[in-house]
HTML snippet that shows the backbone in 3Dmol.js (N, CA, C, O; Angstrom):
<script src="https://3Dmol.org/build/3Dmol-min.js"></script>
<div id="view" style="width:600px;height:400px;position:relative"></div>
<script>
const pdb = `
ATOM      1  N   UNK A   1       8.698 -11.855  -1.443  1.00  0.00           N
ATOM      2  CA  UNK A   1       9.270 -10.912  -0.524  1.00  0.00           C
ATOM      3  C   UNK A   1       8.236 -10.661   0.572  1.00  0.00           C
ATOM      4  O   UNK A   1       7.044 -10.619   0.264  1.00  0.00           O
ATOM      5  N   UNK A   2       8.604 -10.505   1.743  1.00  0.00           N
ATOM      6  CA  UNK A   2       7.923 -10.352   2.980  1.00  0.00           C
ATOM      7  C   UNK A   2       7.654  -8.931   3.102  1.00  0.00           C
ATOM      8  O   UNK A   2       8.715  -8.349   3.325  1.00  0.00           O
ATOM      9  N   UNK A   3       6.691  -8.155   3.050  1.00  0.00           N
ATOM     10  CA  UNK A   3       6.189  -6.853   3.144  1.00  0.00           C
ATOM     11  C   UNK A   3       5.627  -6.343   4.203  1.00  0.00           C
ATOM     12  O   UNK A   3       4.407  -6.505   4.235  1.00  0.00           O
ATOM     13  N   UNK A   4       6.094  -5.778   5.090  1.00  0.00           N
ATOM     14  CA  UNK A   4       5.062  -5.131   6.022  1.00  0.00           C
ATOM     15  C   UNK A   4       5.193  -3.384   5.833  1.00  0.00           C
ATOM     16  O   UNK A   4       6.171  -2.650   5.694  1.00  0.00           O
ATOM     17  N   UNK A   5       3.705  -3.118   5.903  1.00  0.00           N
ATOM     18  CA  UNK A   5       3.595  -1.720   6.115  1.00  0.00           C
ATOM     19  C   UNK A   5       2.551  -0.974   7.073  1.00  0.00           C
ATOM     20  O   UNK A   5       1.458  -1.484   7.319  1.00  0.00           O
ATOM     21  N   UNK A   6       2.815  -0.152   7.423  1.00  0.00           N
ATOM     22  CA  UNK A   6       1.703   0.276   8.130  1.00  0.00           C
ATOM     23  C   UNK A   6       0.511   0.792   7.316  1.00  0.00           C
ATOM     24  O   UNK A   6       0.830   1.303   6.242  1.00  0.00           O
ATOM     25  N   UNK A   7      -1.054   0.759   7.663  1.00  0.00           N
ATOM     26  CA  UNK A   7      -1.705   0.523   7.170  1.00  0.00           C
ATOM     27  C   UNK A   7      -2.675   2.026   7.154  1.00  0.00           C
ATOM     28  O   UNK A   7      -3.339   2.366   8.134  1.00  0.00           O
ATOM     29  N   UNK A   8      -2.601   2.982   5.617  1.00  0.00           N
ATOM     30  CA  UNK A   8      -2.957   4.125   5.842  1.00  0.00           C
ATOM     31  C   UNK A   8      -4.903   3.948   6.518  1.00  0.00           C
ATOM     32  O   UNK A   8      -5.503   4.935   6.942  1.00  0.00           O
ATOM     33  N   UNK A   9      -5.388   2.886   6.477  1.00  0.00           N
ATOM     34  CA  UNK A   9      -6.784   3.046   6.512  1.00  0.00           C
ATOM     35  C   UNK A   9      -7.001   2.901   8.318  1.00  0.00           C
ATOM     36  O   UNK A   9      -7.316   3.809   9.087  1.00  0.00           O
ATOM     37  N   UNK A  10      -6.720   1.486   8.642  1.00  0.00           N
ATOM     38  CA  UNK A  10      -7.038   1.647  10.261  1.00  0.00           C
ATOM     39  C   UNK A  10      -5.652   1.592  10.995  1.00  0.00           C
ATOM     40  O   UNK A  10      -5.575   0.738  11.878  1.00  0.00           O
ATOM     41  N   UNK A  11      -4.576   2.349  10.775  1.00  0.00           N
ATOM     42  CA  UNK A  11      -3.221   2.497  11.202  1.00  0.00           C
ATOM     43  C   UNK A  11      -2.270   1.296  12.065  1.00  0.00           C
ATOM     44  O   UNK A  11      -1.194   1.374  12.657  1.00  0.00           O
ATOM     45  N   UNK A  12      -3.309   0.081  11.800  1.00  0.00           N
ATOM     46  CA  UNK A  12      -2.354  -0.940  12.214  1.00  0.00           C
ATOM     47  C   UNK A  12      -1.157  -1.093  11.292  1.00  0.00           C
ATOM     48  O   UNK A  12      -1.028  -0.364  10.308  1.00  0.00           O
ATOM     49  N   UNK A  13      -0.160  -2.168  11.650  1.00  0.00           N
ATOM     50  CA  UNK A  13       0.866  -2.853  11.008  1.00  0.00           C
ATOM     51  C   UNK A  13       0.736  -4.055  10.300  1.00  0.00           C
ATOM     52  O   UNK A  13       0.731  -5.181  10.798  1.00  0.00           O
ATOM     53  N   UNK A  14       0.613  -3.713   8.904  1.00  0.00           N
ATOM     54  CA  UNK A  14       0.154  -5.316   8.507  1.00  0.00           C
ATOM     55  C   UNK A  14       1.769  -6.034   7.756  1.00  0.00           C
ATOM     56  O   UNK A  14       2.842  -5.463   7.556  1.00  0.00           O
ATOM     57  N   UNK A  15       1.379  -7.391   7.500  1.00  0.00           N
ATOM     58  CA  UNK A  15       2.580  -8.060   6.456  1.00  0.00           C
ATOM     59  C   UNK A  15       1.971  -9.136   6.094  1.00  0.00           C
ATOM     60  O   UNK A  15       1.096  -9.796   6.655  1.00  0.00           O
ATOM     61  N   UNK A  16       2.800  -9.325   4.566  1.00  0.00           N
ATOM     62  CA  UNK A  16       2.283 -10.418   3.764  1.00  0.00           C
ATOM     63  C   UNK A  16       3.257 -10.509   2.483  1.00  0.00           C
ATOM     64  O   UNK A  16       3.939  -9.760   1.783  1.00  0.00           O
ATOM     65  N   UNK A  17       2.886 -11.996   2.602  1.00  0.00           N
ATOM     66  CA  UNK A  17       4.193 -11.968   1.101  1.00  0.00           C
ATOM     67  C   UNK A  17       3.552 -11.893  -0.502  1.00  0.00           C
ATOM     68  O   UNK A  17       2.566 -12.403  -1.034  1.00  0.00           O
ATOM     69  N   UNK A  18       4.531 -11.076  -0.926  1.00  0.00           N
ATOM     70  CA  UNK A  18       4.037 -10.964  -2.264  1.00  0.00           C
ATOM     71  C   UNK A  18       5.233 -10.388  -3.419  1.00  0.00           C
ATOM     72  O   UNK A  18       6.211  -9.653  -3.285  1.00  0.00           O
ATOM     73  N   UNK A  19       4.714 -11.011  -4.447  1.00  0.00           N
ATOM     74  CA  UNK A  19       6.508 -11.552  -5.651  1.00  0.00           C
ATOM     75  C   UNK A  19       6.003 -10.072  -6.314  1.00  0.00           C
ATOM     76  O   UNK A  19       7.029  -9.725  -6.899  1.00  0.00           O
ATOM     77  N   UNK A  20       5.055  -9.065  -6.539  1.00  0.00           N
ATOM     78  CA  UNK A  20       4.733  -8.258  -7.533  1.00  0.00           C
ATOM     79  C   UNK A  20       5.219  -6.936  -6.443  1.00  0.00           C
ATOM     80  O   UNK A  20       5.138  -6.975  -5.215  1.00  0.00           O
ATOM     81  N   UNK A  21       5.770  -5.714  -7.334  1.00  0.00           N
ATOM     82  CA  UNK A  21       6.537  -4.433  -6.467  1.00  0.00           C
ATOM     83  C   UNK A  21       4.992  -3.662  -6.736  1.00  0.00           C
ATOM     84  O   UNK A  21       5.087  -2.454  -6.520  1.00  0.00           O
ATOM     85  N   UNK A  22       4.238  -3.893  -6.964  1.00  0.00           N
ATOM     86  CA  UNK A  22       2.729  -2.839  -6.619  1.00  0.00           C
ATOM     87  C   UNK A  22       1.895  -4.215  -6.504  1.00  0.00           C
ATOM     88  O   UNK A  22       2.052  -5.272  -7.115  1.00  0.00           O
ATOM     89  N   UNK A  23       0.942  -3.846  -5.503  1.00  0.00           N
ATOM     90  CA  UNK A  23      -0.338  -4.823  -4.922  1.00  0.00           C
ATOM     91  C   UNK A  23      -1.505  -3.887  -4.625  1.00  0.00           C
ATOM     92  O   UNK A  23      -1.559  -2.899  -3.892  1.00  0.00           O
ATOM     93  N   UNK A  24      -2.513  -4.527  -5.473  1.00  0.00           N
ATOM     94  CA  UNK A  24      -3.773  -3.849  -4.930  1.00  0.00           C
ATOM     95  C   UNK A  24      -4.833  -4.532  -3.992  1.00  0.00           C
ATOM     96  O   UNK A  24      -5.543  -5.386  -4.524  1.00  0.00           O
ATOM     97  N   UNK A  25      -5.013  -4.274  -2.735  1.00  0.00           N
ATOM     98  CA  UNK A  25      -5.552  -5.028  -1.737  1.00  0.00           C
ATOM     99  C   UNK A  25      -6.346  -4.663  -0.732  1.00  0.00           C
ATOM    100  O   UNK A  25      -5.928  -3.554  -0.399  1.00  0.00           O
ATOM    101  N   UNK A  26      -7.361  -4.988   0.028  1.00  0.00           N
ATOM    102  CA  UNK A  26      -8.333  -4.467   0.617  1.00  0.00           C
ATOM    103  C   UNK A  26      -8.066  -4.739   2.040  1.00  0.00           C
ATOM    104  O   UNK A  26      -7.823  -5.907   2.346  1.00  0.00           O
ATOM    105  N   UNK A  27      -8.079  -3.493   3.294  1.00  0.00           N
ATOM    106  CA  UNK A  27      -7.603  -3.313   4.529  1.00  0.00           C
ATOM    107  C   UNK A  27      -8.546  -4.679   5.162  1.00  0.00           C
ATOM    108  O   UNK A  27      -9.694  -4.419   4.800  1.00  0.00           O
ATOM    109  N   UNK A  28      -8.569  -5.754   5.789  1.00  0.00           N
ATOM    110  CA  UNK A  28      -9.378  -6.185   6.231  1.00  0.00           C
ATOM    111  C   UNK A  28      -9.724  -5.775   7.613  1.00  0.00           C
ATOM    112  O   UNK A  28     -10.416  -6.675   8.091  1.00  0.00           O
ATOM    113  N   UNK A  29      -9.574  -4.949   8.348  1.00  0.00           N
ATOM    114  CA  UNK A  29     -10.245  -4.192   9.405  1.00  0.00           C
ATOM    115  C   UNK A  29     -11.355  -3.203   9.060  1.00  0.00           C
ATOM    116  O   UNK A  29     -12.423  -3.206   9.671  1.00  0.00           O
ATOM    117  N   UNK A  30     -11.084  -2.376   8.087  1.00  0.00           N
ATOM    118  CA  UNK A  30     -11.784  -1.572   7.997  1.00  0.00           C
ATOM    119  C   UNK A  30     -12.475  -1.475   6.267  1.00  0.00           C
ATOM    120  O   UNK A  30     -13.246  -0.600   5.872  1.00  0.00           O
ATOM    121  N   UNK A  31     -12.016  -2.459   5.578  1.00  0.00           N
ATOM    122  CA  UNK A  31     -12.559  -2.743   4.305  1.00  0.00           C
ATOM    123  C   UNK A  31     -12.451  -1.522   3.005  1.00  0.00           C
ATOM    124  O   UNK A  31     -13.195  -1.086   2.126  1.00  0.00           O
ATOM    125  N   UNK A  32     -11.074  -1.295   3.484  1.00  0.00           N
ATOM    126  CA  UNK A  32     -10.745   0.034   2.403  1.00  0.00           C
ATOM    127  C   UNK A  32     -10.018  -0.177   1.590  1.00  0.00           C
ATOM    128  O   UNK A  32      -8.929  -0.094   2.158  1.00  0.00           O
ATOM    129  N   UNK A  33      -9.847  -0.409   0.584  1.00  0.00           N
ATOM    130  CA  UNK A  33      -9.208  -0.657  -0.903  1.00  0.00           C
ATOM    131  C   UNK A  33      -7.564   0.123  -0.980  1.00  0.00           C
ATOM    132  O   UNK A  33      -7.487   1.344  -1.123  1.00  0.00           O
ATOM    133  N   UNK A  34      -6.369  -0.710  -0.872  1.00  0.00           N
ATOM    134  CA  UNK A  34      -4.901   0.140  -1.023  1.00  0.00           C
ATOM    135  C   UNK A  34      -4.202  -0.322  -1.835  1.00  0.00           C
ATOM    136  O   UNK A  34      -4.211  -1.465  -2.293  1.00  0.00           O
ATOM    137  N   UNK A  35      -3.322   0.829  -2.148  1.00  0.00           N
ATOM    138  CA  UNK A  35      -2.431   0.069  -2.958  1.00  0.00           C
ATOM    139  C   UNK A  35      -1.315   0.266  -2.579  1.00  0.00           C
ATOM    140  O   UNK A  35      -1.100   1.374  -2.089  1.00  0.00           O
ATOM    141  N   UNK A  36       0.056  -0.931  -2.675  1.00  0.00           N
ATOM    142  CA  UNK A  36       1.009  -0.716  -2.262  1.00  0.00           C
ATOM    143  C   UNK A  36       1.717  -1.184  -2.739  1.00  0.00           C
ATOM    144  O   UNK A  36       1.687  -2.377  -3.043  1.00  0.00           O
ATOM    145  N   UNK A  37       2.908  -0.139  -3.053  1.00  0.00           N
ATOM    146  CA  UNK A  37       4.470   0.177  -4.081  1.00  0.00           C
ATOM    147  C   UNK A  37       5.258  -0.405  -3.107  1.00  0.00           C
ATOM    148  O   UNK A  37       4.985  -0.412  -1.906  1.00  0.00           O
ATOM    149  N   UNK A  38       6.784  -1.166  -3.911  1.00  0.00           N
ATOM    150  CA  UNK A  38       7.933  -1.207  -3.202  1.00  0.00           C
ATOM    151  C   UNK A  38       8.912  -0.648  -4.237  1.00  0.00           C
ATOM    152  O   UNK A  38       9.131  -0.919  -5.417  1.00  0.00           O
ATOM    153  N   UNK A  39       9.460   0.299  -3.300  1.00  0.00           N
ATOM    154  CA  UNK A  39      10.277   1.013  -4.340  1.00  0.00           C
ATOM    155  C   UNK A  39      11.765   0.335  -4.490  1.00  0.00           C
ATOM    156  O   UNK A  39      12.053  -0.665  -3.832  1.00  0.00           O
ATOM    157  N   UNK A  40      12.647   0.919  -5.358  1.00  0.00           N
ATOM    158  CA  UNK A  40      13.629  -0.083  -5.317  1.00  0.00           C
ATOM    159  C   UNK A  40      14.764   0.301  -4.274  1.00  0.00           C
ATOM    160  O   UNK A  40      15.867  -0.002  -4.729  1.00  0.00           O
ATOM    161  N   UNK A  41      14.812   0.745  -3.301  1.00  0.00           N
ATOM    162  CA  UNK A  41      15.100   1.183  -1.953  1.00  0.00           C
ATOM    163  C   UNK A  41      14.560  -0.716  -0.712  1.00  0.00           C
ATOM    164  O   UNK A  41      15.113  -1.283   0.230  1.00  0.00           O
ATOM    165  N   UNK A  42      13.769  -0.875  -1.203  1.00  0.00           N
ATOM    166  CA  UNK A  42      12.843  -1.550  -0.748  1.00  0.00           C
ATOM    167  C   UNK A  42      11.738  -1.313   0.319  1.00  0.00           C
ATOM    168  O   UNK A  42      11.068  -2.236   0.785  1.00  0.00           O
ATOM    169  N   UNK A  43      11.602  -0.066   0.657  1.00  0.00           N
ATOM    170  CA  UNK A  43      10.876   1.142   1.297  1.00  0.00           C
ATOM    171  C   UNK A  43       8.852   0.461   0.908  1.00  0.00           C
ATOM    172  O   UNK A  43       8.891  -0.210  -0.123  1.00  0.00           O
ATOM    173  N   UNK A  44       8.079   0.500   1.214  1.00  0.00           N
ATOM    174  CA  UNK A  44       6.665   0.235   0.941  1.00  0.00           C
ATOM    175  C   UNK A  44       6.381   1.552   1.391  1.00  0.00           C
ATOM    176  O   UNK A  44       6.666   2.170   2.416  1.00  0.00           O
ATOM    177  N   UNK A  45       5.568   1.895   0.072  1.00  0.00           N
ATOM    178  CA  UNK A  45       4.392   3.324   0.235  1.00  0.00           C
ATOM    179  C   UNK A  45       3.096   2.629   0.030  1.00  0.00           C
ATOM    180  O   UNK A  45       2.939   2.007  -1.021  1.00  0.00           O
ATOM    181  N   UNK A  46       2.127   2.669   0.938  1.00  0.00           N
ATOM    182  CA  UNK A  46       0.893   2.362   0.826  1.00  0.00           C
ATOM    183  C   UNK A  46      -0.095   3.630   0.884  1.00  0.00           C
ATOM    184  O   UNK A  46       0.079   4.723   1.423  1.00  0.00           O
ATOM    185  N   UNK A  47      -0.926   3.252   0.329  1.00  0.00           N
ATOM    186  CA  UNK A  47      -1.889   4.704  -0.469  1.00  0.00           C
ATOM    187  C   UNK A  47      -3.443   4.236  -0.037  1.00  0.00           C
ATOM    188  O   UNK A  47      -3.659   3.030  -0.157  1.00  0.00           O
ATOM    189  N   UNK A  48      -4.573   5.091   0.466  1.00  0.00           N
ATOM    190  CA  UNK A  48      -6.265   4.431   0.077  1.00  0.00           C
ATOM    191  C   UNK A  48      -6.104   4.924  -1.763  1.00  0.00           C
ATOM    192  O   UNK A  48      -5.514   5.782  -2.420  1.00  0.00           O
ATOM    193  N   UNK A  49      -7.065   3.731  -2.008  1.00  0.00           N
ATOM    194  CA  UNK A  49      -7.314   4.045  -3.262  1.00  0.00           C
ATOM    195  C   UNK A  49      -9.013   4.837  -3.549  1.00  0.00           C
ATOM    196  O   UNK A  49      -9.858   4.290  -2.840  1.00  0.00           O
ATOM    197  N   UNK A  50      -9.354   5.511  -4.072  1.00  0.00           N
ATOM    198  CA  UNK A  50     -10.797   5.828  -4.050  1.00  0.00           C
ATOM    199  C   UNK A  50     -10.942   5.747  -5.556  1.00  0.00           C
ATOM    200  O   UNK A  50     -10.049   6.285  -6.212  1.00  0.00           O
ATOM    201  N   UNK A  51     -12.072   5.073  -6.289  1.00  0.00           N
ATOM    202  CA  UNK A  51     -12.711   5.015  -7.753  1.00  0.00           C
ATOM    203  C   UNK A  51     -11.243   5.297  -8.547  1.00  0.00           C
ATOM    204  O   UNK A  51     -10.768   6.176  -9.267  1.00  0.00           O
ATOM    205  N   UNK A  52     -10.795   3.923  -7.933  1.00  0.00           N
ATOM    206  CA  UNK A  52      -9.198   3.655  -9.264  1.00  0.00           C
ATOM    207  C   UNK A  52      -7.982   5.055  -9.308  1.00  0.00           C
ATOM    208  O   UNK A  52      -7.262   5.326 -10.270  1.00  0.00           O
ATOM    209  N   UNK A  53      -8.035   5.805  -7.950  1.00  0.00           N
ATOM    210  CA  UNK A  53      -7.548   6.921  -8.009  1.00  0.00           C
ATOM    211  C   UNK A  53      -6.538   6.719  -6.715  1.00  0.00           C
ATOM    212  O   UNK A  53      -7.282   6.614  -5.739  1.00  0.00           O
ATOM    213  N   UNK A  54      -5.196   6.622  -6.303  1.00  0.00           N
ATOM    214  CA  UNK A  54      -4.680   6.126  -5.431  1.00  0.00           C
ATOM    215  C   UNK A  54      -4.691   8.021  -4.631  1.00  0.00           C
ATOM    216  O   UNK A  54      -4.191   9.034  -5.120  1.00  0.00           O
ATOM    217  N   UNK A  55      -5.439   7.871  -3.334  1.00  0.00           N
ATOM    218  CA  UNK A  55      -5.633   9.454  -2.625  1.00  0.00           C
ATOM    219  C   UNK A  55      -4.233  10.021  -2.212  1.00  0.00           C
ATOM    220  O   UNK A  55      -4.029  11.230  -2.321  1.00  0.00           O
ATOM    221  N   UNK A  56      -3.180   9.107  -1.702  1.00  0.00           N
ATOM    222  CA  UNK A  56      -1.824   9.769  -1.085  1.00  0.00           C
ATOM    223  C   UNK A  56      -1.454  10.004  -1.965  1.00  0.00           C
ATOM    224  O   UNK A  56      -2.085   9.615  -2.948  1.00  0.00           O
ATOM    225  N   UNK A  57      -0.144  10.823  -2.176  1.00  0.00           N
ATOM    226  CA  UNK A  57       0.510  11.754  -2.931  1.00  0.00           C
ATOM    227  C   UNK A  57       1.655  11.480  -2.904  1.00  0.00           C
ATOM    228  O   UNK A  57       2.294  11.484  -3.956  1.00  0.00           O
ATOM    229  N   UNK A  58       2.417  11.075  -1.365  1.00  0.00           N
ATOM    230  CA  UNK A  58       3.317  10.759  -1.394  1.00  0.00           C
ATOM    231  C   UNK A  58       4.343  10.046  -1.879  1.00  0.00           C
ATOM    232  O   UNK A  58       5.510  10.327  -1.606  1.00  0.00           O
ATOM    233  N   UNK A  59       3.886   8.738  -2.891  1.00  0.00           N
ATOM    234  CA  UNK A  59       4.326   8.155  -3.666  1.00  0.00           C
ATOM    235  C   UNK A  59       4.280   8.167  -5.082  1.00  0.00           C
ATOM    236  O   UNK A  59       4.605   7.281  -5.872  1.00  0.00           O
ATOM    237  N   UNK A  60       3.559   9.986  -5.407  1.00  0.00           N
ATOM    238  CA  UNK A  60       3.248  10.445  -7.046  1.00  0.00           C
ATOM    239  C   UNK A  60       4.421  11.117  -7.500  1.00  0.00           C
ATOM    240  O   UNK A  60       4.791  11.041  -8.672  1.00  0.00           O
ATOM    241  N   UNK A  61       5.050  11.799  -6.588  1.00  0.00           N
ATOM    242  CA  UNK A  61       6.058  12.515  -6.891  1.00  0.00           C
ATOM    243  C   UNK A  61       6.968  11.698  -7.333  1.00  0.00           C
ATOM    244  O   UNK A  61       7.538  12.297  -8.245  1.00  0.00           O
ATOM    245  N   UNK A  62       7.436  10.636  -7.194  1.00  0.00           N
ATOM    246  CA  UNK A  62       8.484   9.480  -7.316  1.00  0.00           C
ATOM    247  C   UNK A  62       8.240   8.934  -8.696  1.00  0.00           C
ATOM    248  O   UNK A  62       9.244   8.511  -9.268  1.00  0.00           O
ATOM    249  N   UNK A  63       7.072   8.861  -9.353  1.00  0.00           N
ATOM    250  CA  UNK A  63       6.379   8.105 -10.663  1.00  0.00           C
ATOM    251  C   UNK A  63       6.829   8.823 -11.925  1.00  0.00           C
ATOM    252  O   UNK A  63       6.439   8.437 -13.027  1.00  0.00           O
TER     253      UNK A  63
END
`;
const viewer = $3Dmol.createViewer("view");
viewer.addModel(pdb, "pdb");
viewer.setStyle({}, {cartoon: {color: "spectrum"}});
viewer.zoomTo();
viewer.render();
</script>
């Protein structure tokens, strides 16, 4: 599946394909560690992650 989301670390627009509905992956602009959900909407929430701890919220309430 083709994914684009905007990117919580340096607020560009990124995309990339990927078969798994959570990806853990590193911003390559700014070298910040995210993770990113596709919900079954097909909606992408992307999160920074800090020490295995995903910081947004926005996609906790949903879990």
């Amino acid at each position: 599946m083709l994914v684009r989301f905007d990117c919580p670390s340096c607020g560009r627009s990124h995309s990339f394909d990927s078969p798994e509905t959570t990806v853990h992956l590193t911003c390559g602009a700014t070298g910040v560690p995210l993770r990113l959900r596709v919900t079954s909407s097909g909606e992408v929430k992307a999160s920074i992650v800090r020490e295995g701890q995903a910081v947004s919220t926005e996609d906790q309430a949903e879990e």
